[in-house]
N, C-alpha and C positions, 0 to 999 in steps of 0.2 A: 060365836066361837065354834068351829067346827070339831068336830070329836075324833079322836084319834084311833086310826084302825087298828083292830086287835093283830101282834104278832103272835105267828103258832110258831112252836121251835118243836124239832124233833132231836130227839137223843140218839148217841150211838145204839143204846140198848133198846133204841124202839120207841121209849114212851114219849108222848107227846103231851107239851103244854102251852098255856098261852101266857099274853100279860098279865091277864086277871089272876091265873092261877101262880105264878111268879108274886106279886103285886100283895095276894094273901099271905104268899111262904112267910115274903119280908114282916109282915103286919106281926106275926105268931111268932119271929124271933126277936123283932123288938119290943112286943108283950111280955117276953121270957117264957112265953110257953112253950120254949122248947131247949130243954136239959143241956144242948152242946154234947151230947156221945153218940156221936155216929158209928152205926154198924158198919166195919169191918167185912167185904166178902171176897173169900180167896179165888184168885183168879183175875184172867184176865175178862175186861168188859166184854161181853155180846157186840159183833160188828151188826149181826142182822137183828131182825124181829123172830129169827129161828137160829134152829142148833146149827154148827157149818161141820163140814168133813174135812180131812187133808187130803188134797189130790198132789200126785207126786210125778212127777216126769222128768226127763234128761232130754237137753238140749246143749246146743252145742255154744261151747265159751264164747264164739263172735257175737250170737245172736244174744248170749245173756248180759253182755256187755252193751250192746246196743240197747234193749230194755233198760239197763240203768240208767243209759244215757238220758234214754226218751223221758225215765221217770225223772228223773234230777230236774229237765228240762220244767215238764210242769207241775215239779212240787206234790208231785209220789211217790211211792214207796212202790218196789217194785211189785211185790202183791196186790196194791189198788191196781195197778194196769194192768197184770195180767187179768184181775175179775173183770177189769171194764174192756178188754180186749174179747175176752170169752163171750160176754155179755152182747157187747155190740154183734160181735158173732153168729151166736143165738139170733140176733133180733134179725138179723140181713139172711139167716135163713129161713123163716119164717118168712119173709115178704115176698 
């Protein structure tokens, strides 16, 4: 029988787990060792593994209608593209 490769998942907020550590959660809730009262935290999740800023600029309606479009296309929100616009950005000046 060949053994099956561990999956690592990472979370919005950064942490990372695997199957084993998934595989334990389950074990400890259907042990009962674990009460069912989850903490409550206000706000919204962490997108990075750090705090973000609001950056704010005007542009013009053609071009933020075209962004929607491009987002709608592959299942973005216009915020993921513009960070992955910026980003790629970033990356092509550097090179």
């Amino acid at each position: 029988m060949s053994k099956k490769q561990q999956g690592t998942y990472r979370f919005a907020g950064g942490i990372t787990v695997t199957d084993a550590d998934l595989e334990a959660d389950a074990q400890r809730f259907e042990a009962g060792e674990c009460d069912g009262a989850w903490k409550v935290l206000p706000g919204r999740p962490q997108l990075f593994g750090e705090d973000t800023m609001p950056v704010g600029t005007r542009l013009p309606e053609s071009l933020v209608r075209e962004l929607d479009e491009a987002a709608g296309e592959l299942g973005q929100t216009r915020s993921e593209l513009i960070r992955r616009f910026i980003s790629d950005g970033l990356l092509a000046l550097k090179a």
